[in-house]
N, CA, C and O atoms as a CHARMM CRD file, in Angstrom:
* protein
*
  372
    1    1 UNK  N      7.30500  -5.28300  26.48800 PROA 1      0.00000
    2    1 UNK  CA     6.30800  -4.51400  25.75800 PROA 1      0.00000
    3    1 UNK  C      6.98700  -3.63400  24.70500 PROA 1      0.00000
    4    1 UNK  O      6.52700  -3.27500  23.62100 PROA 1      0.00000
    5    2 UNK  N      8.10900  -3.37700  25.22000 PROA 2      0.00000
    6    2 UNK  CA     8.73300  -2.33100  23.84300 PROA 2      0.00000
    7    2 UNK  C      9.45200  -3.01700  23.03100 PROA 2      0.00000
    8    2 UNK  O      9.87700  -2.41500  22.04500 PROA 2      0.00000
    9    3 UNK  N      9.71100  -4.09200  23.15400 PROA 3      0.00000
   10    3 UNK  CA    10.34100  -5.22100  21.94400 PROA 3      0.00000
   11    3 UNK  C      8.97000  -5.39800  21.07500 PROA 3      0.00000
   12    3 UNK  O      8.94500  -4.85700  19.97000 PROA 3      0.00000
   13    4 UNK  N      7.96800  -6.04000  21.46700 PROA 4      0.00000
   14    4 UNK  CA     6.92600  -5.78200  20.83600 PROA 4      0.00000
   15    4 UNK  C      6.41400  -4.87200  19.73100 PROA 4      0.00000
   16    4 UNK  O      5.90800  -5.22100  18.66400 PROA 4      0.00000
   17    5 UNK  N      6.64900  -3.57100  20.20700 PROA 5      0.00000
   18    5 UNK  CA     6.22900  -2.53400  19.39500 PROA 5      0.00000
   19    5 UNK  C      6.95600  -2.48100  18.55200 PROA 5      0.00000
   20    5 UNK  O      6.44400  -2.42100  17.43400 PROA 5      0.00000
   21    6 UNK  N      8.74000  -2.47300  18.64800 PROA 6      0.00000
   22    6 UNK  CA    10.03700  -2.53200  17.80300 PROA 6      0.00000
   23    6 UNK  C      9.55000  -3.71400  16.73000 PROA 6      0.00000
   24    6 UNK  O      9.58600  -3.50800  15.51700 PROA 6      0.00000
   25    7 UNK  N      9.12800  -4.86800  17.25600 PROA 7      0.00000
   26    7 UNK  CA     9.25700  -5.71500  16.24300 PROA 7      0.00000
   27    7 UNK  C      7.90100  -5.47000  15.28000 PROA 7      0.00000
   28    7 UNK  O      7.85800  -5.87000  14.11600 PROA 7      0.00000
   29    8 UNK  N      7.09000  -4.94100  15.76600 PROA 8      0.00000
   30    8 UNK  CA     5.42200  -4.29900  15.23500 PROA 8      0.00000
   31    8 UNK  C      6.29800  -3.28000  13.74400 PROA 8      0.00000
   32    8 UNK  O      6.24200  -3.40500  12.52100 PROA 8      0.00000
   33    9 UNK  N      7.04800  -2.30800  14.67700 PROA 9      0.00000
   34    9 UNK  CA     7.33300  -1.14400  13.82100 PROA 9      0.00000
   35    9 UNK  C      8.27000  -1.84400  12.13500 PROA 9      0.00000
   36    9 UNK  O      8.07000  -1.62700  10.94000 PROA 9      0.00000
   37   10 UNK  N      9.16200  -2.60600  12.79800 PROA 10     0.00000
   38   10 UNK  CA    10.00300  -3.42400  11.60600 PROA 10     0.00000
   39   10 UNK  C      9.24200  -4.00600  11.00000 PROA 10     0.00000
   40   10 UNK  O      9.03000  -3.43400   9.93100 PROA 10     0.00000
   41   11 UNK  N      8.68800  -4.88600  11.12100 PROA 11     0.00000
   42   11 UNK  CA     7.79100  -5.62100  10.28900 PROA 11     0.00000
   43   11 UNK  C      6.69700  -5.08400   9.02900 PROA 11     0.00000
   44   11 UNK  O      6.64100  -5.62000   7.92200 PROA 11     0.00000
   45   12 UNK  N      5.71600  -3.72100   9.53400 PROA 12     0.00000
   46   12 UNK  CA     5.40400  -2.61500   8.90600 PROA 12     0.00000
   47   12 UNK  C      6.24700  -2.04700   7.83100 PROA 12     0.00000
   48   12 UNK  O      6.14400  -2.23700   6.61900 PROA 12     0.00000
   49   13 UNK  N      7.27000  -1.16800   8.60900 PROA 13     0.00000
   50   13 UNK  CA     8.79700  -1.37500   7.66600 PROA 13     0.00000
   51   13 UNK  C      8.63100  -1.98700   6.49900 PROA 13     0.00000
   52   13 UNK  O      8.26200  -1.47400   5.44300 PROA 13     0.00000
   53   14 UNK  N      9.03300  -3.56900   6.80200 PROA 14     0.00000
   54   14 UNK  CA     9.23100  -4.34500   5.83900 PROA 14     0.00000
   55   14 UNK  C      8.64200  -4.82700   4.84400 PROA 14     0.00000
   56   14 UNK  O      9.11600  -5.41000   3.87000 PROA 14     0.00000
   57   15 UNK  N      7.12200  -4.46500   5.21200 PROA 15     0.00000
   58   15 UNK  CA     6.24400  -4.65900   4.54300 PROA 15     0.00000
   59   15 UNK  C      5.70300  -3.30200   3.88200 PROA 15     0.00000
   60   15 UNK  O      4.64800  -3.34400   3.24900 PROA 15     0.00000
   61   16 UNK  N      6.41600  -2.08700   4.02000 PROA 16     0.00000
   62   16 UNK  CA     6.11900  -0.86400   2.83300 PROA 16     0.00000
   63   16 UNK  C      7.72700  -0.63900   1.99300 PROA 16     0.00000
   64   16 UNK  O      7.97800   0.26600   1.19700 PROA 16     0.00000
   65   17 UNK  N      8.61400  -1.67100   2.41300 PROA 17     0.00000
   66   17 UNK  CA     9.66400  -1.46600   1.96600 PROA 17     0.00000
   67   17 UNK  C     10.21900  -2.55900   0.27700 PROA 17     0.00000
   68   17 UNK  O     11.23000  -3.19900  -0.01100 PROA 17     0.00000
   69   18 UNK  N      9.13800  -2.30900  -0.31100 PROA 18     0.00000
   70   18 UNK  CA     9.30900  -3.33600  -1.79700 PROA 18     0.00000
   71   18 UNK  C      8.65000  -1.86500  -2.67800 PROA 18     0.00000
   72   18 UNK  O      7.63200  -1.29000  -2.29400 PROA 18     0.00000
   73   19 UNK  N      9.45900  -1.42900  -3.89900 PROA 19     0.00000
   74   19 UNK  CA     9.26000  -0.87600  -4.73600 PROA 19     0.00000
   75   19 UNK  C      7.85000  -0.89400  -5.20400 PROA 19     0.00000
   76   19 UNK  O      7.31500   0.20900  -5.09100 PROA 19     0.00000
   77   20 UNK  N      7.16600  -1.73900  -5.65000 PROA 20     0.00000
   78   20 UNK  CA     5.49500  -2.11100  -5.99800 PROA 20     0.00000
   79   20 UNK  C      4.84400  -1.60900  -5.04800 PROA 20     0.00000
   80   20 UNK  O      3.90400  -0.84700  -5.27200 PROA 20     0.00000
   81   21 UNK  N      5.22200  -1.94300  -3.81500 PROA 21     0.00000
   82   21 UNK  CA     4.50300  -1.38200  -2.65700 PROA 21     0.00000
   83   21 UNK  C      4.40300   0.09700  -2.45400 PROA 21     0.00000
   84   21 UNK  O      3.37400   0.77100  -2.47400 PROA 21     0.00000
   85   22 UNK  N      5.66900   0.50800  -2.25000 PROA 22     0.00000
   86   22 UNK  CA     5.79900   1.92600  -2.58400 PROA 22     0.00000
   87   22 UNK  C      4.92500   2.69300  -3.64900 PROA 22     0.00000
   88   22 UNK  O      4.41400   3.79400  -3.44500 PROA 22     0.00000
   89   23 UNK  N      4.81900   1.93900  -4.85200 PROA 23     0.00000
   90   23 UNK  CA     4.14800   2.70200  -6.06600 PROA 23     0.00000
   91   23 UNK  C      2.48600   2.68700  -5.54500 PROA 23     0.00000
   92   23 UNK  O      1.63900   3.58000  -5.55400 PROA 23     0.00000
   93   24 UNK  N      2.43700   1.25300  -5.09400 PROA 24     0.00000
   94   24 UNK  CA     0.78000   1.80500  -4.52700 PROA 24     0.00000
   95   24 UNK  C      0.52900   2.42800  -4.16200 PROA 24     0.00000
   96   24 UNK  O     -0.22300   3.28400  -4.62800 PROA 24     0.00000
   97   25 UNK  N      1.24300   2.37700  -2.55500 PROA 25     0.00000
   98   25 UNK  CA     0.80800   3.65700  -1.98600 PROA 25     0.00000
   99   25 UNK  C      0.77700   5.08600  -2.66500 PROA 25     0.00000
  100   25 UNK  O     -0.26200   5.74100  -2.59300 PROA 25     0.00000
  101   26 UNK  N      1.79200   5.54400  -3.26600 PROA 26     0.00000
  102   26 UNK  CA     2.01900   6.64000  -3.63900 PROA 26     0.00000
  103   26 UNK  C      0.67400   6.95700  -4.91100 PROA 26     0.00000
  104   26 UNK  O      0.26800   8.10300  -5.10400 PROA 26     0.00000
  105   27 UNK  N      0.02800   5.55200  -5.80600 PROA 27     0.00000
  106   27 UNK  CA    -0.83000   5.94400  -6.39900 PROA 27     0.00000
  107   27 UNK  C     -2.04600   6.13000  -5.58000 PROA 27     0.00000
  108   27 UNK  O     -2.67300   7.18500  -5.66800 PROA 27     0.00000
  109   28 UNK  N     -2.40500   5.22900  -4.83000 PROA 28     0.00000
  110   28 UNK  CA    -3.33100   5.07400  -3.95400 PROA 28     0.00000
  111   28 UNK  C     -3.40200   6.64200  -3.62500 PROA 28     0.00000
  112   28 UNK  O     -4.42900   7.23400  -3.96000 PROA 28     0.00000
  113   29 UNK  N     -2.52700   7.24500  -3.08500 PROA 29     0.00000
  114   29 UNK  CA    -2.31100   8.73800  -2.10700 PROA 29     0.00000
  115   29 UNK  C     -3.04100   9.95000  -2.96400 PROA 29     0.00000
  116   29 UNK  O     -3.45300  11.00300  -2.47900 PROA 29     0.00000
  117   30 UNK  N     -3.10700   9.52400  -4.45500 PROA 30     0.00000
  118   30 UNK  CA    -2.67100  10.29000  -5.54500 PROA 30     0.00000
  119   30 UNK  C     -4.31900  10.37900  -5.84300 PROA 30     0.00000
  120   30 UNK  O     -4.84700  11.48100  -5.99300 PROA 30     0.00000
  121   31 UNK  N     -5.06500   9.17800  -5.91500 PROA 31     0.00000
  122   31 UNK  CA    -6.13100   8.73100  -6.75300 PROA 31     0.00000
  123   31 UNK  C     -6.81800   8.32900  -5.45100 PROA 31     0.00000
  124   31 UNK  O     -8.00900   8.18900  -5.73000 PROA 31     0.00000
  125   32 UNK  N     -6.73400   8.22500  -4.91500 PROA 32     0.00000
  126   32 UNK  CA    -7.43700   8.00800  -3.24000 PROA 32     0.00000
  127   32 UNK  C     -8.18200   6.22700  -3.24800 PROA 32     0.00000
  128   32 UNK  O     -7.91100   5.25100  -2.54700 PROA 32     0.00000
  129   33 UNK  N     -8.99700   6.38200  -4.16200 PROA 33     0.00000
  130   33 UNK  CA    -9.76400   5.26200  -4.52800 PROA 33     0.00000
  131   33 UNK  C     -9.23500   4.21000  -5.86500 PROA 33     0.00000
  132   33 UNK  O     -8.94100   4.80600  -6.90100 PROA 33     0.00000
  133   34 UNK  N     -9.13200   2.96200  -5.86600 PROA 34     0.00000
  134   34 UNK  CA    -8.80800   2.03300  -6.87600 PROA 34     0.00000
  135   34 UNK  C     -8.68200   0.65200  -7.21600 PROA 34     0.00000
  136   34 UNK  O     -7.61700   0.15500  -6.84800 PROA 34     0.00000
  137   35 UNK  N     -9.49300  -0.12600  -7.83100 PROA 35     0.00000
  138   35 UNK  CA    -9.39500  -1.43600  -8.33000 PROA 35     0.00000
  139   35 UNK  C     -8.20600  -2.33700  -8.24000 PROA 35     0.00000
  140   35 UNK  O     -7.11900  -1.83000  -7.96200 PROA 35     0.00000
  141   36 UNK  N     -8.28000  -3.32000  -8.39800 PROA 36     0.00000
  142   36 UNK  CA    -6.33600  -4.10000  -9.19400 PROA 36     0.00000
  143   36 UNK  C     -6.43900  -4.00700 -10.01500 PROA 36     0.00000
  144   36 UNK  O     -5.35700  -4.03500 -10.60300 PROA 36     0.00000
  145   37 UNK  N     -7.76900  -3.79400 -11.01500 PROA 37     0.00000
  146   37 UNK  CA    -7.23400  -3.37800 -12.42900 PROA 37     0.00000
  147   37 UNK  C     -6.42500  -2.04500 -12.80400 PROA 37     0.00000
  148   37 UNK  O     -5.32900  -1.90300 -13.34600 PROA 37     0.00000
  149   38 UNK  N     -7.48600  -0.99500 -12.25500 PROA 38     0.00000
  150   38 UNK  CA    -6.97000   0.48400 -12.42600 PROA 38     0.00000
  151   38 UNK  C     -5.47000   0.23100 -11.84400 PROA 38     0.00000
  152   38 UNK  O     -4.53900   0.41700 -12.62700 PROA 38     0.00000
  153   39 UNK  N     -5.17200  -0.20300 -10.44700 PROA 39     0.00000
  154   39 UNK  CA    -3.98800  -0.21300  -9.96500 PROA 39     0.00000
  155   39 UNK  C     -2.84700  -1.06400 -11.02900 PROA 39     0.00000
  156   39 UNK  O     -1.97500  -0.41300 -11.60500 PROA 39     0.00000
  157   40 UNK  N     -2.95100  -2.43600 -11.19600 PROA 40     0.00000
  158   40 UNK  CA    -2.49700  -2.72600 -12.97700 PROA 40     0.00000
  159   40 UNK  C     -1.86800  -2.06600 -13.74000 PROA 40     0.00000
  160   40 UNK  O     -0.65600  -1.99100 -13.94300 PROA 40     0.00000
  161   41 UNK  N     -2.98600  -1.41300 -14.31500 PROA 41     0.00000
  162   41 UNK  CA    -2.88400  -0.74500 -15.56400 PROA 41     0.00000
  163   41 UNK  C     -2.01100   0.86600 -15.00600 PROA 41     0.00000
  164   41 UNK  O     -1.01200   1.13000 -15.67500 PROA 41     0.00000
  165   42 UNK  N     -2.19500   1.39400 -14.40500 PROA 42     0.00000
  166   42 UNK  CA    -1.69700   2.45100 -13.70400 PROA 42     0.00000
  167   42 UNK  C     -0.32400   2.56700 -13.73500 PROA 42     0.00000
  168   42 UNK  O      0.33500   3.46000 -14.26900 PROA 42     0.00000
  169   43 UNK  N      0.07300   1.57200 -13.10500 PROA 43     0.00000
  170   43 UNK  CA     1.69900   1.00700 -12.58000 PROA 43     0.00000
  171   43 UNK  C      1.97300   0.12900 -13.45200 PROA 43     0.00000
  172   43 UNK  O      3.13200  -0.25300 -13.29000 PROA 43     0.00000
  173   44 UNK  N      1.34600  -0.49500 -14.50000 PROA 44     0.00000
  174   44 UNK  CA     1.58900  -1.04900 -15.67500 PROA 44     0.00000
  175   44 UNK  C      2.37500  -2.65800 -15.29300 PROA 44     0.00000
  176   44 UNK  O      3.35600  -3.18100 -15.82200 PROA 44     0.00000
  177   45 UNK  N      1.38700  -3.20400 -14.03600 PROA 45     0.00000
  178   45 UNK  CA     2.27000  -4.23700 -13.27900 PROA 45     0.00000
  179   45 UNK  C      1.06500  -5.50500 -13.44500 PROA 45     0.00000
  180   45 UNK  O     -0.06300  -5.48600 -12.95300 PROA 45     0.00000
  181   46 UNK  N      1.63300  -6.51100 -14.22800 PROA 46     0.00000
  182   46 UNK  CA     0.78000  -7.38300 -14.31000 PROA 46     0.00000
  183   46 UNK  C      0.15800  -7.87200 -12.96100 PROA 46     0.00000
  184   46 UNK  O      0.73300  -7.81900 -11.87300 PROA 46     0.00000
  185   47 UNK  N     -1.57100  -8.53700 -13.27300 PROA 47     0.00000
  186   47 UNK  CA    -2.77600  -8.16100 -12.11100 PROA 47     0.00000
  187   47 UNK  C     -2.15900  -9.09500 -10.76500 PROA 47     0.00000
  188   47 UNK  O     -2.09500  -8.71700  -9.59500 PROA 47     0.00000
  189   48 UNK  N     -1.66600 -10.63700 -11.42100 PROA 48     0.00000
  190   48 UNK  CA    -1.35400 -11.63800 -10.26200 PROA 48     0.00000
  191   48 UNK  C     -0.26400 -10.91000  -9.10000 PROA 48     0.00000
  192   48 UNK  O     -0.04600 -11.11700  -7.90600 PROA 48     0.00000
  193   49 UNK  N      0.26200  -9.99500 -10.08100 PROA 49     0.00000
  194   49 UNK  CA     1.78200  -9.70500  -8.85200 PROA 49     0.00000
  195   49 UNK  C      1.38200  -8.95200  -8.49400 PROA 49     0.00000
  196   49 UNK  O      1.73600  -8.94100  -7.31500 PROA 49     0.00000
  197   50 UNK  N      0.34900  -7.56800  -8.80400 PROA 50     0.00000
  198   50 UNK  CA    -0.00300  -6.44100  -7.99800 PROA 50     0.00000
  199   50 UNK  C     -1.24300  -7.26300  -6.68500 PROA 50     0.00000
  200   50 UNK  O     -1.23300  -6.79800  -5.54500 PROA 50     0.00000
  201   51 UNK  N     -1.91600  -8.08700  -6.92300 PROA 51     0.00000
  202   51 UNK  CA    -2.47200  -9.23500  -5.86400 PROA 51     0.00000
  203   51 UNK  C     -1.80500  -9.42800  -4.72400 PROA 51     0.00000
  204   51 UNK  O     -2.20100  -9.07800  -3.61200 PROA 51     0.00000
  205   52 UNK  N     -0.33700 -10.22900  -5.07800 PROA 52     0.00000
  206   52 UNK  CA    -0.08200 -10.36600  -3.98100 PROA 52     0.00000
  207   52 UNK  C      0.34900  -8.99800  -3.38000 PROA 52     0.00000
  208   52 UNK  O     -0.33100  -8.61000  -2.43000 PROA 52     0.00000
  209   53 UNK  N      1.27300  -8.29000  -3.75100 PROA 53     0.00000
  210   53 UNK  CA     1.34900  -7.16200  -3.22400 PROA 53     0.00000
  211   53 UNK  C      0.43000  -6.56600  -2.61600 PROA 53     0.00000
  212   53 UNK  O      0.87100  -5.63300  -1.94500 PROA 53     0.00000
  213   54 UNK  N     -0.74600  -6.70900  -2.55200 PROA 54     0.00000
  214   54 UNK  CA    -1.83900  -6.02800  -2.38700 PROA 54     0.00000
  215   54 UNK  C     -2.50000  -6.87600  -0.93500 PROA 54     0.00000
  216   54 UNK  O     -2.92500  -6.27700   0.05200 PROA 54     0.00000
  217   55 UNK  N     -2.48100  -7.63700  -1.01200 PROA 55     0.00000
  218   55 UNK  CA    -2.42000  -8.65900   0.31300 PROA 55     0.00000
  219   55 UNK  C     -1.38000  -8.59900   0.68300 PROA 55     0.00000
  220   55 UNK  O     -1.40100  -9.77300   1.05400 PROA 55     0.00000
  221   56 UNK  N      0.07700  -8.12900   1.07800 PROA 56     0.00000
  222   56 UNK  CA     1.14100  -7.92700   2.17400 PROA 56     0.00000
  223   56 UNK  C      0.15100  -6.44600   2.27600 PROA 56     0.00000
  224   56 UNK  O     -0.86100  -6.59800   2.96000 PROA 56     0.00000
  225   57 UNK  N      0.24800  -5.75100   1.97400 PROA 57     0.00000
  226   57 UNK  CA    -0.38100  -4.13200   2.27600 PROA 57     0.00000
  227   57 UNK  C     -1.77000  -4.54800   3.13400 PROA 57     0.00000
  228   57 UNK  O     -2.20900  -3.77500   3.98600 PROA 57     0.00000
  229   58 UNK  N     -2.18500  -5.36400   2.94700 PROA 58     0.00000
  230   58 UNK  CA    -3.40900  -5.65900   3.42400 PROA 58     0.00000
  231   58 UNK  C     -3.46200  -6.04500   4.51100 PROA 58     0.00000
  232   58 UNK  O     -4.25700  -5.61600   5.34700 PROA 58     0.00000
  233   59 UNK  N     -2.35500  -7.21300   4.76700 PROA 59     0.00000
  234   59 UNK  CA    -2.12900  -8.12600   5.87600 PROA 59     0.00000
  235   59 UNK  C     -1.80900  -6.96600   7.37000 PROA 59     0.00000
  236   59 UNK  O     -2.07900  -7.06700   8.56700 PROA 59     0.00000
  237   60 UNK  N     -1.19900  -6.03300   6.63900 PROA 60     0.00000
  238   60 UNK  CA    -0.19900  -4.82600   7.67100 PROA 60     0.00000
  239   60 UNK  C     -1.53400  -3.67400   7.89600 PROA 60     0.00000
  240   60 UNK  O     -1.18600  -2.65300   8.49000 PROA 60     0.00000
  241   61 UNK  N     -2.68400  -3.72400   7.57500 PROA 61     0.00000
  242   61 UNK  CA    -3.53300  -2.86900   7.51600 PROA 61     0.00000
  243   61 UNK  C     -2.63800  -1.16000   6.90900 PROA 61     0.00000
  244   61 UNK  O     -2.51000  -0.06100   7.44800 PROA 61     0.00000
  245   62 UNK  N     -2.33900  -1.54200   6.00800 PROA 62     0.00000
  246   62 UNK  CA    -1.60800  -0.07500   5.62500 PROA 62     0.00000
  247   62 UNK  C     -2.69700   0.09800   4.16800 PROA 62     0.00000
  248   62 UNK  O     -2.50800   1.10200   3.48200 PROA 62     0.00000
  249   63 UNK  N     -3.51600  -0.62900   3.84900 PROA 63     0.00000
  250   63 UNK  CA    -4.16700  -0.49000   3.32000 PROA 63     0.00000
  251   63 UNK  C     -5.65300  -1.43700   3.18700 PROA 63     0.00000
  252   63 UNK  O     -5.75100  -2.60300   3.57000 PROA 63     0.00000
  253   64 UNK  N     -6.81000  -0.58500   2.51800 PROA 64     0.00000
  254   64 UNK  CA    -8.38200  -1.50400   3.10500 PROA 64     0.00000
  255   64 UNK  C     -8.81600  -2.01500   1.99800 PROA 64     0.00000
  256   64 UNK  O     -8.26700  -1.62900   0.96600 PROA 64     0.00000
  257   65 UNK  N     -9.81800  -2.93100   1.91100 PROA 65     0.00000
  258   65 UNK  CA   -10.23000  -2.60200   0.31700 PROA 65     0.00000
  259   65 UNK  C    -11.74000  -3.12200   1.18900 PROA 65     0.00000
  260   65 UNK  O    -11.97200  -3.81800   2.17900 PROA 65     0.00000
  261   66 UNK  N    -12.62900  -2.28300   0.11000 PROA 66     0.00000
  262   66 UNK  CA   -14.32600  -2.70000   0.15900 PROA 66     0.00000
  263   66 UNK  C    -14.75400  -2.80300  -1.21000 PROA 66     0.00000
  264   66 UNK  O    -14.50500  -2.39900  -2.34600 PROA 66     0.00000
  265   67 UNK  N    -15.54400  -3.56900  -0.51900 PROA 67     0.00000
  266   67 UNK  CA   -16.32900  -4.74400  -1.52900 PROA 67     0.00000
  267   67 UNK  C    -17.53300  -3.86700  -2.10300 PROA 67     0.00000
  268   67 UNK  O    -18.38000  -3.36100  -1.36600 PROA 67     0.00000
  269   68 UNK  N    -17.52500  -3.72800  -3.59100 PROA 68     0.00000
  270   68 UNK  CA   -19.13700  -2.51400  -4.09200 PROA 68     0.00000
  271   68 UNK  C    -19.71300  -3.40600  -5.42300 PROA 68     0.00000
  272   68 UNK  O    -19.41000  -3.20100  -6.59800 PROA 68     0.00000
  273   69 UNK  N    -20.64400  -4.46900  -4.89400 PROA 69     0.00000
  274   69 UNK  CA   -20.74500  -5.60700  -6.03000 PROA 69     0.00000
  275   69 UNK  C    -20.00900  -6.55900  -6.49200 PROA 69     0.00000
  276   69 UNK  O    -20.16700  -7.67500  -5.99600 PROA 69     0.00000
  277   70 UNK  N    -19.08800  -6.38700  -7.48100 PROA 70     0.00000
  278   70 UNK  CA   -18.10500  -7.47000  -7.71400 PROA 70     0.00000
  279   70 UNK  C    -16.74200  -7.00200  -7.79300 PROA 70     0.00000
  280   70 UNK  O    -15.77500  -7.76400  -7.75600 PROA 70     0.00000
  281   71 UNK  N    -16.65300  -5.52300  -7.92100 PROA 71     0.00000
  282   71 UNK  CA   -15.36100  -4.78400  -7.39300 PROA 71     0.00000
  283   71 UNK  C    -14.60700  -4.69300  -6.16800 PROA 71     0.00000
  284   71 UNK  O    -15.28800  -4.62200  -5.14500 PROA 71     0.00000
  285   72 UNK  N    -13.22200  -4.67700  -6.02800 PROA 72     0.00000
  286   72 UNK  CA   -12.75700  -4.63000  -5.00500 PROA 72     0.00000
  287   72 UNK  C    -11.89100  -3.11900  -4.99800 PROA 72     0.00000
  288   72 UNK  O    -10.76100  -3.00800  -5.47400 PROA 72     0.00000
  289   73 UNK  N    -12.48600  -2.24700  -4.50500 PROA 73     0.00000
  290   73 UNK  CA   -11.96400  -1.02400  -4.32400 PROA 73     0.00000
  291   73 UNK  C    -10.92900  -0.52000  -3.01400 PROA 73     0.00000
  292   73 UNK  O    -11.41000  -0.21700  -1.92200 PROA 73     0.00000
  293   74 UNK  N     -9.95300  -0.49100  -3.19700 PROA 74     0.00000
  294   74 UNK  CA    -8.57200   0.10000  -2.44200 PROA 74     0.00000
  295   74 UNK  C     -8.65800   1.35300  -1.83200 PROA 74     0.00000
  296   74 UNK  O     -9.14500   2.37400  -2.31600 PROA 74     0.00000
  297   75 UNK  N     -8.17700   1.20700  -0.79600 PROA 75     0.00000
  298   75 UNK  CA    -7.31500   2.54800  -0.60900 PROA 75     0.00000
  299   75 UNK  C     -6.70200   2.70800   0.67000 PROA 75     0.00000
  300   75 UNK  O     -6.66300   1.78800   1.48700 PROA 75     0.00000
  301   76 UNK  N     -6.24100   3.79500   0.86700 PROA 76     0.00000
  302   76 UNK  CA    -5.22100   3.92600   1.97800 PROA 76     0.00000
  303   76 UNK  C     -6.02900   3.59300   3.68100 PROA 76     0.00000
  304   76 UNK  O     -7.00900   4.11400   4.21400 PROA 76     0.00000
  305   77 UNK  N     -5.21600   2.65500   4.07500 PROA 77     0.00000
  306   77 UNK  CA    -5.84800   2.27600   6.12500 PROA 77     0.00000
  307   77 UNK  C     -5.47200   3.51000   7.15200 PROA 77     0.00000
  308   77 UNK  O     -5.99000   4.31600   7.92500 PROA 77     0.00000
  309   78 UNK  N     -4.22600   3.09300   6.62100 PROA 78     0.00000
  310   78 UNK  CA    -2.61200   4.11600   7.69000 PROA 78     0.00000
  311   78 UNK  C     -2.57000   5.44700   6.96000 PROA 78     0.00000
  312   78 UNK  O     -2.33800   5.39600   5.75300 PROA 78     0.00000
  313   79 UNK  N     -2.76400   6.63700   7.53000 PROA 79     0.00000
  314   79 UNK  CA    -2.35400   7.42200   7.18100 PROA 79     0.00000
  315   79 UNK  C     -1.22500   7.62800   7.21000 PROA 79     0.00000
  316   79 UNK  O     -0.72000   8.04200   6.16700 PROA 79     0.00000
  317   80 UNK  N     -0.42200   7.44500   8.31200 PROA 80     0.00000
  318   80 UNK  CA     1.16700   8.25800   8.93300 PROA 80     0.00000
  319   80 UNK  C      1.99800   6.86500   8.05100 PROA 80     0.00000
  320   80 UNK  O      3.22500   6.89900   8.14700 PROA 80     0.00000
  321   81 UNK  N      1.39400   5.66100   7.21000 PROA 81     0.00000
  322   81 UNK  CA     2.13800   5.31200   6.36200 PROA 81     0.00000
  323   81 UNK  C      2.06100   6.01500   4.88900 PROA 81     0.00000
  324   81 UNK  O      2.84800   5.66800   4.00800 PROA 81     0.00000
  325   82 UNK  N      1.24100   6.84700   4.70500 PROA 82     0.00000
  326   82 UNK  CA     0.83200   7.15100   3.75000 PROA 82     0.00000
  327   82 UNK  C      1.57600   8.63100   3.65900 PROA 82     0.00000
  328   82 UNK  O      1.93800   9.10800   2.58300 PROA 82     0.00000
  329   83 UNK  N      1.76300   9.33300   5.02100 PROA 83     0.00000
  330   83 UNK  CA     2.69900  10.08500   5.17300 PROA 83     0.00000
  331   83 UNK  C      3.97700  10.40800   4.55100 PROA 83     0.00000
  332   83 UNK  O      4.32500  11.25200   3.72500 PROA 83     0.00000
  333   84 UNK  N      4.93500   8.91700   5.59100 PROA 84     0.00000
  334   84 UNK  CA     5.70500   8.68900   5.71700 PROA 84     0.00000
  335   84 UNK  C      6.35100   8.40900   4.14800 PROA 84     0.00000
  336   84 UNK  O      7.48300   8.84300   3.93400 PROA 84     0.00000
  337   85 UNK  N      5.53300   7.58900   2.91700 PROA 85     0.00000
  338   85 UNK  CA     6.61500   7.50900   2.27800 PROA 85     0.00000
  339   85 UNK  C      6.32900   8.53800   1.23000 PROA 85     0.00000
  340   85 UNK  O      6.98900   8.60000   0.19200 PROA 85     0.00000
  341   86 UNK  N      4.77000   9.80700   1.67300 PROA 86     0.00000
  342   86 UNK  CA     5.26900  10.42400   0.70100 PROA 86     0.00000
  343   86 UNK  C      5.97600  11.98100   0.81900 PROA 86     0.00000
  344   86 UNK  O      6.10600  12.97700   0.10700 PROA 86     0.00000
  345   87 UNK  N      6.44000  11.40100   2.55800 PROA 87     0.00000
  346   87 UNK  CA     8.22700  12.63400   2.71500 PROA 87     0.00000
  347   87 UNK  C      9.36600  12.43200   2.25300 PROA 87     0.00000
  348   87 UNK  O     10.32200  13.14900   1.95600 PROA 87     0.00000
  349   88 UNK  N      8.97500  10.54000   2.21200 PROA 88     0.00000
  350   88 UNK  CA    10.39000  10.19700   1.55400 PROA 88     0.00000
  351   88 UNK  C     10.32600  10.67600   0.02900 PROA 88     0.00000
  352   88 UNK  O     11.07500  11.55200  -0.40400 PROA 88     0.00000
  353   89 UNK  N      9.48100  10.10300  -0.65000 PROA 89     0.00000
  354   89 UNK  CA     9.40100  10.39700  -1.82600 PROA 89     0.00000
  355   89 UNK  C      9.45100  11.31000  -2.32600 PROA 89     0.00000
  356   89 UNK  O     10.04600  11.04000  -3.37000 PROA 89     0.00000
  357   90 UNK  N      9.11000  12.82200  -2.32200 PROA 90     0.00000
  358   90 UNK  CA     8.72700  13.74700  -1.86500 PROA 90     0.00000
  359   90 UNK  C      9.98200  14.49800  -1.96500 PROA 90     0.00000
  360   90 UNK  O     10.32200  15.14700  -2.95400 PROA 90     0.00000
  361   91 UNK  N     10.87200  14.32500  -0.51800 PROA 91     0.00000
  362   91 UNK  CA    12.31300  15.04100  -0.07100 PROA 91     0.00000
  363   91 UNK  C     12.99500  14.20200  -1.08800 PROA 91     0.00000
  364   91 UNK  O     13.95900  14.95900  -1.19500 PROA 91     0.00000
  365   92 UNK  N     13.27600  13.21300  -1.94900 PROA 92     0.00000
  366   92 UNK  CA    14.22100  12.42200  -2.79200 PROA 92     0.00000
  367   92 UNK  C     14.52100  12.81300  -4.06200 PROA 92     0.00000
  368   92 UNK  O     15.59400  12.53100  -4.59700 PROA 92     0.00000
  369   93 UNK  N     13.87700  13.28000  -4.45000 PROA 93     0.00000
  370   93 UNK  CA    13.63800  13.48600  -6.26200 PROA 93     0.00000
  371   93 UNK  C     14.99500  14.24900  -6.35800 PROA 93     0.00000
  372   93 UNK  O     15.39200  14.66900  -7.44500 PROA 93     0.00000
């Protein structure tokens, strides 16, 4: 059972541990609510690659998105990931 969780916790990890990823969250944290366009244009990261990125975040529930018509609106799942990288970020500068 605690290999489990170890391999739960790494995997999470690994999946907030890509630069793009990082910037979401940290905009996401910032702006609470957001599109892939706004997110896009924001981070200035063309739409296909902020996509997939956006589905690993998704896959890990570290982040939700709901559906409001034909928009797909973002934002943070995990808090204590949402925390976490912005102590890192945060304590780094």
């Amino acid at each position: 059972m605690l290999e489990n969780q170890i391999i739960q916790a790494a995997v999470l990890l690994k999946s907030i541990g890509h630069p793009i990823r990082v910037q979401i969250i940290i905009a996401l944290s910032e702006k609470s609510v957001m599109t892939v366009t706004q997110l896009s244009d924001y981070l200035n990261i063309d739409q296909p690659v902020m996509s997939l990125h956006l589905a690993v975040l998704r896959n890990q529930h570290v982040i939700q998105v709901k559906k409001e018509g034909k928009k797909s609106l973002y934002s943070i799942e995990d808090v204590s990931v949402k925390q976490i990288i912005n102590i890192i970020y945060h304590s780094r500068k």
